[in-house]
N, C-alpha and C positions, 0 to 999 in steps of 0.2 A: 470736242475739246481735247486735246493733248498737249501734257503739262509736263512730257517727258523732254522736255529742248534742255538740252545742257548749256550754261553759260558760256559768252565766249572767253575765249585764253588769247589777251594784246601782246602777252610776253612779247613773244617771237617779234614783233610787228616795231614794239618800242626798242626793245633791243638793238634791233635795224639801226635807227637814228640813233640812240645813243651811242653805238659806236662810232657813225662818222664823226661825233665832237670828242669822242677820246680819241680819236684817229689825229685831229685838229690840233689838240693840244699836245699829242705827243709833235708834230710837227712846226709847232711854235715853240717847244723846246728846245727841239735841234735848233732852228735859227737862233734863238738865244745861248746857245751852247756855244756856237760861233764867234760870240761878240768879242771884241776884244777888251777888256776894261779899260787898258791902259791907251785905248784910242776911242775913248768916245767922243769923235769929233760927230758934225752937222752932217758928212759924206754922209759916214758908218750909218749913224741913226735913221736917218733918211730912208739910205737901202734896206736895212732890218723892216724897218714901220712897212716898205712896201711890199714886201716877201710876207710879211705879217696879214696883211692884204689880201693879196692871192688866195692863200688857206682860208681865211674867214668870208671871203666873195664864193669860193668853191662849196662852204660849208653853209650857208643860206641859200644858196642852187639845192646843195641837195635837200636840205629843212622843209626849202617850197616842194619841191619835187615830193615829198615822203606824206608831206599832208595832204596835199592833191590826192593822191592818190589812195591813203589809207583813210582819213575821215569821211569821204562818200562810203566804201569799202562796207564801214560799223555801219552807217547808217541805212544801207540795203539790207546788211545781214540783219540787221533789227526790224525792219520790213518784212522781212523773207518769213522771221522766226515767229512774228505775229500771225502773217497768213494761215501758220501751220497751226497753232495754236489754237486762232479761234476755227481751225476746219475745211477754209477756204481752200487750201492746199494739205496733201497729203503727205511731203516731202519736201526739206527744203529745196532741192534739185527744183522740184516743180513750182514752188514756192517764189524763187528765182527770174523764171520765167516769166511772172505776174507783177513784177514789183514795177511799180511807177510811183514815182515820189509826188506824194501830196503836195498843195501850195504850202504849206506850216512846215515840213519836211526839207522842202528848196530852201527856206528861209534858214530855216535852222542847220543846213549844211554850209553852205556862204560864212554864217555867223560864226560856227566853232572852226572854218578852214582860217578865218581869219585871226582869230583868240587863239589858235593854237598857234599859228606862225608868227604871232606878234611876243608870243611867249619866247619864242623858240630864238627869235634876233633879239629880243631881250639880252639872253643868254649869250648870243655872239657879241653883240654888243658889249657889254659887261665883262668879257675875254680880252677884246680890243684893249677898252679901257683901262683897264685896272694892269694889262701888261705894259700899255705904254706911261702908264702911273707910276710903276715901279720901275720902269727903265729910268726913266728921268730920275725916279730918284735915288738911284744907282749913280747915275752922273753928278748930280749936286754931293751922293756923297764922296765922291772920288775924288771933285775938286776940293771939297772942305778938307780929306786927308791931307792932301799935298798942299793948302795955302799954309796948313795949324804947321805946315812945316819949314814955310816959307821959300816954298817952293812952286812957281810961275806953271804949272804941266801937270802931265799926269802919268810920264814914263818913270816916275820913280816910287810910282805909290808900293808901299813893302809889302812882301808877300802875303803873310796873313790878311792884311786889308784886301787884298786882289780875291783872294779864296772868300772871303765871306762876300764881297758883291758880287760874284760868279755865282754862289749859291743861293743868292737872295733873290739873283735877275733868272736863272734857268727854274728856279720853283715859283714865279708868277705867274705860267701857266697855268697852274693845277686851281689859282685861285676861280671859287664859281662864284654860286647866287648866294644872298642870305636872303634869307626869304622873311615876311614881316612879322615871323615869331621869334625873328632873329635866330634859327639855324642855319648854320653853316652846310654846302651841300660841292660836291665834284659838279661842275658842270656836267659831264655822261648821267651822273644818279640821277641830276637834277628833270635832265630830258626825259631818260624816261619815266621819270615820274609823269611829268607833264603830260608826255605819250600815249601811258596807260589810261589816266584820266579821261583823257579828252577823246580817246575813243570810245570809251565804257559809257563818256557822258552821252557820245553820238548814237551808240545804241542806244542807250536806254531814252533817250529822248524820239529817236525815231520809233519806239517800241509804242510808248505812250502815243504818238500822235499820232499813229497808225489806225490806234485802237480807237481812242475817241473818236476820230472820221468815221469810223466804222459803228459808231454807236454803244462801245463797251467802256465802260464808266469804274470798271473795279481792275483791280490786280492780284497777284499775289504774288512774296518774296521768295526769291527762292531761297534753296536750303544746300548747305554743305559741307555742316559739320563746324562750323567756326566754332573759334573758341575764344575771343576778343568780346567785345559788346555787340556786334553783330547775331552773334547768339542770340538774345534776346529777342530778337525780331524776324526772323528765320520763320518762312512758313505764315505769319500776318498776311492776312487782308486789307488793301491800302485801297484809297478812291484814287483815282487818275484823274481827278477834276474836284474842286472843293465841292462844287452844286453837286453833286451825287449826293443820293440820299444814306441814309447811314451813320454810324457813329465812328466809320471807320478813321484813321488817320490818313493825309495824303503825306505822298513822298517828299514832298518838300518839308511838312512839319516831322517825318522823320530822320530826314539830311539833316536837318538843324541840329538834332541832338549829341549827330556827331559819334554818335554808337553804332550809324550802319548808314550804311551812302557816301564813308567818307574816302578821301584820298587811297587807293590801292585797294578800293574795295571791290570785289570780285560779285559782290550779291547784284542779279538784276531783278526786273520785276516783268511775270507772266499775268498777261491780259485775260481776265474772266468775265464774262458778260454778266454772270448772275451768281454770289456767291454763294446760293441756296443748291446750286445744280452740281457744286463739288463734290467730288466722291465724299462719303460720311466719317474716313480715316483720314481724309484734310480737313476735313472741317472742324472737328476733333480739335486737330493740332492746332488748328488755328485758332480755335478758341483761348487755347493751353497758353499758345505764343501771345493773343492780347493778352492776357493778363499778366503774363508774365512781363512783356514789354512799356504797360503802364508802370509796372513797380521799377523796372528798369530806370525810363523816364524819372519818375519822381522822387529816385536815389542817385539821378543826376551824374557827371561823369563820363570820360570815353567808353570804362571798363567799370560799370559800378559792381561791388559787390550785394545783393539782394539776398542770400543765405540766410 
């Protein structure tokens, strides 16, 4: 058994993608930067909506492209990191070489390439939208200036009013997701949110189904110091399957709580066959950590205080 595997680091990987939508939307700026207010005829808009087009078809090319390629990526390295763990390989180099994805492993890669891309044109989507939301309603307001003035056009709309629909139409851009706790997010933050997630999710679910094919029914969480409510759970003994025997908690009932497995969490889980065969200074901890993670749980909270 070695439980020396370092978690993986998606930074870098989400990064990636989220720059190509800040890339996006600086580039749906400048076209809006261009418009003219005092001509927003059928031509103008036309051509803007399809220059708008271009960027956002280029920017779901590269979205498909980014998940292709990085969600299989977690889901080997979480294969790989198992082999080595429970033995089977000595290295992940050699680790590597051995990986062939389980049927549950295919399955579950298809699944989050798909949940991750449908997020990801959400998001483009949602850009699309909401700029050509506010372009329109850039133009109704430009004509309401110049009828309230009885005037048939819109070459004469007064300065100040040009200046505030120029500022109104080049910042719908920046507008992203709100997401259904109702926060507001940059399209870029928002990605890589997503990014990091759903690779961490691709490991760690490859990690687990690795394992169980393999006949290893427990885990443990790693550790690294957090200081959020993850803390609490650091170091636990989890079952990878509810039928395991044990009184241990599974990862799913401690996702739920929302104190560790949640969004941007870096903690994964190391496969142990038998949690009696742990060196005596994990087991120890582990002990230390249930108890301290039931008090956690039942003072409820992201960050409960238990002091």
């Amino acid at each position: 058994m070695n439980l020396n595997i370092k978690d993986p680091d998606y930074h870098y990987d989400a990064t990636k993608i989220a720059e190509e939508y800040r890339k996006a939307k600086i580039a749906i700026a400048r076209e809006l930067a261009r418009v003219d207010v005092t001509d927003l005829s059928k031509r103008q808009t036309k051509a803007t909506f399809a220059r708008i087009l271009v960027i956002l078809e280029a920017l779901n090319v590269a979205a498909e492209e980014w998940v292709t390629e990085n969600i299989p990526a977690a889901v080997y390295q979480g294969v790989a990191s198992t082999l080595v763990v429970l033995g089977v390989a000595e290295t992940i180099a050699e680790a590597r070489e051995l990986v062939k994805l389980n049927p549950i492993n295919k399955r579950m890669v298809d699944a989050i390439i798909a949940d991750t891309f449908s997020d990801l044109l959400t998001v483009t989507q949602n850009m699309d939208r909401k700029t050509k939301a506010i372009y329109r309603q850039v133009l109704s307001e430009a004509m309401r200036s110049n009828y309230a003035q009885g005037i048939n056009g819109v070459k004469t709309i007064k300065a100040e009013t040009i200046s505030l629909l120029k500022q109104k139409l080049e910042g719908s851009a920046n507008i992203g997701i709100i997401d259904a706790a109702g926060r507001k997010w940059r399209p870029e933050t928002y990605v890589e949110t997503v990014a990091l997630e759903k690779m961490n999710q691709a490991y760690r679910e490859a990690t687990v189904n690795e394992a169980v094919q393999r006949g290893t029914l427990y885990g443990i969480i790693s550790s690294h110091n957090a200081s959020d409510g993850c803390k609490f759970h650091e170091g636990r003994i989890v079952k990878l399957v509810p039928e395991a025997p044990g009184s241990y908690p599974t990862v799913d009932e401690l996702r739920a709580t929302n104190q560790i497995f949640h969004v941007r969490c870096k903690h994964q889980v190391l496969p142990i066959r038998n949690p009696e065969m742990l060196p005596q200074a994990v087991r120890d901890k582990a002990e230390r950590q249930e108890a301290t993670g039931r008090k956690a749980i039942a003072a409820g909270g992201r960050n409960p205080n238990i002091s």
